[in-house]
C-alpha positions in Angstrom: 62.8 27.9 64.7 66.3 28.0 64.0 67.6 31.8 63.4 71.3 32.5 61.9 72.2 36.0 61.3 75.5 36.8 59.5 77.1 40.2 58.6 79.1 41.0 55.3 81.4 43.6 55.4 79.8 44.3 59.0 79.9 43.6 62.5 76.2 42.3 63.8 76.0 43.9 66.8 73.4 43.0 69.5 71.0 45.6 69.3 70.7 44.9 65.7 70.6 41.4 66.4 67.7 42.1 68.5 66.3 44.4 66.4 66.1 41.4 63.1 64.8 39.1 66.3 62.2 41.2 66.5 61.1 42.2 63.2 61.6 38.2 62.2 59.7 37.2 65.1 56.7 39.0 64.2 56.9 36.4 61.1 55.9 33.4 63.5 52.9 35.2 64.9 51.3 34.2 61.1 52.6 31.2 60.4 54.4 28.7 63.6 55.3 26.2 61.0 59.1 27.7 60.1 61.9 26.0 60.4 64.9 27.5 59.8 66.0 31.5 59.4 69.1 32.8 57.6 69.7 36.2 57.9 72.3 38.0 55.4 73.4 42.0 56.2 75.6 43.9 53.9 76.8 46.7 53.3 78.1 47.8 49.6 79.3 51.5 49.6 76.5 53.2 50.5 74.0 50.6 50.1 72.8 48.7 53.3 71.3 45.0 51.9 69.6 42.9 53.9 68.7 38.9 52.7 66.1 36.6 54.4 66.0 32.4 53.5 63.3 31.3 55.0 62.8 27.3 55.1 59.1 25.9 55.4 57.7 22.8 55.1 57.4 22.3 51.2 58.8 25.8 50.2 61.9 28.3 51.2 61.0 31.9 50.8 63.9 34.4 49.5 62.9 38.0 50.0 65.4 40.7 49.8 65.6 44.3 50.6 68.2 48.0 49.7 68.4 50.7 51.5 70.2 53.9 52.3 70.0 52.9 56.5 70.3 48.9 57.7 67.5 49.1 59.8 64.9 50.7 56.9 66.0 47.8 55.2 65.1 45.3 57.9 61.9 47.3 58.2 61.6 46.9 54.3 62.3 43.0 54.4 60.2 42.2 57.2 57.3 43.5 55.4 57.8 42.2 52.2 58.3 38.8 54.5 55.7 39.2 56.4 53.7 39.6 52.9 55.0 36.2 51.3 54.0 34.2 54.1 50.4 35.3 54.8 50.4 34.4 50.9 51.4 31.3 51.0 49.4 30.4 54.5 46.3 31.4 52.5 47.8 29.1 49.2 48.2 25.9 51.9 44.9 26.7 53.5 43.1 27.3 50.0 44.1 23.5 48.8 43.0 21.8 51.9 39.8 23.5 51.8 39.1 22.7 48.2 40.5 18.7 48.6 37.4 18.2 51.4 37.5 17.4 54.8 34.5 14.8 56.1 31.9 17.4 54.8 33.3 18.1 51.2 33.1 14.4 50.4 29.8 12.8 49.0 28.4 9.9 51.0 28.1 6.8 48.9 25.2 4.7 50.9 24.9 1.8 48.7 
């Protein structure tokens, strides 16, 4: 998994880049399949925005997230990550298990 995180209008400092490492992490306890991370932290007057892209096979999942501190925000966008990705785990898993496997198919003896 490839992780880039990038500051607008801030400096990303190392305990905040461990803390998105972290929260982001948690992500790839649910799903090991992601390839590629892009972070985005902003701050707008008194508005702290943070921005995830997250690339998986067949889909990229953009979640965003405001708040008054940066690192309620990252709280906020990790759940609402964390959220998207069991949903589209269970989507991926739903269509394999209604296409068949060696069971679902019927046996056509002769």
């Amino acid at each position: 998994m490839n992780l880039t995180i990038t500051g607008h209008h801030l400096e990303v400092t190392p305990a905040i880049r461990g803390y998105v490492e972290e929260k982001i992490g948690r992500v790839t306890r649910h799903f090991d399949q992601v390839i590629d991370v892009t972070v985005i932290l902003a701050v707008e007057k008194l508005k702290h925005k943070a921005e995830v892209n997250l690339h998986v096979r067949g889909k990229d999942i953009f979640v965003e997230s405001t708040d008054a501190d940066m690192y309620a925000a990252i709280d906020s966008l990790a759940d609402k990550l964390d959220r998207q990705v069991m949903k589209y785990k269970e989507k991926i898993t739903n269509v394999h298990r209604e296409s068949g496997g060696v069971k679902g198919q019927s046996a056509d003896l002769g």
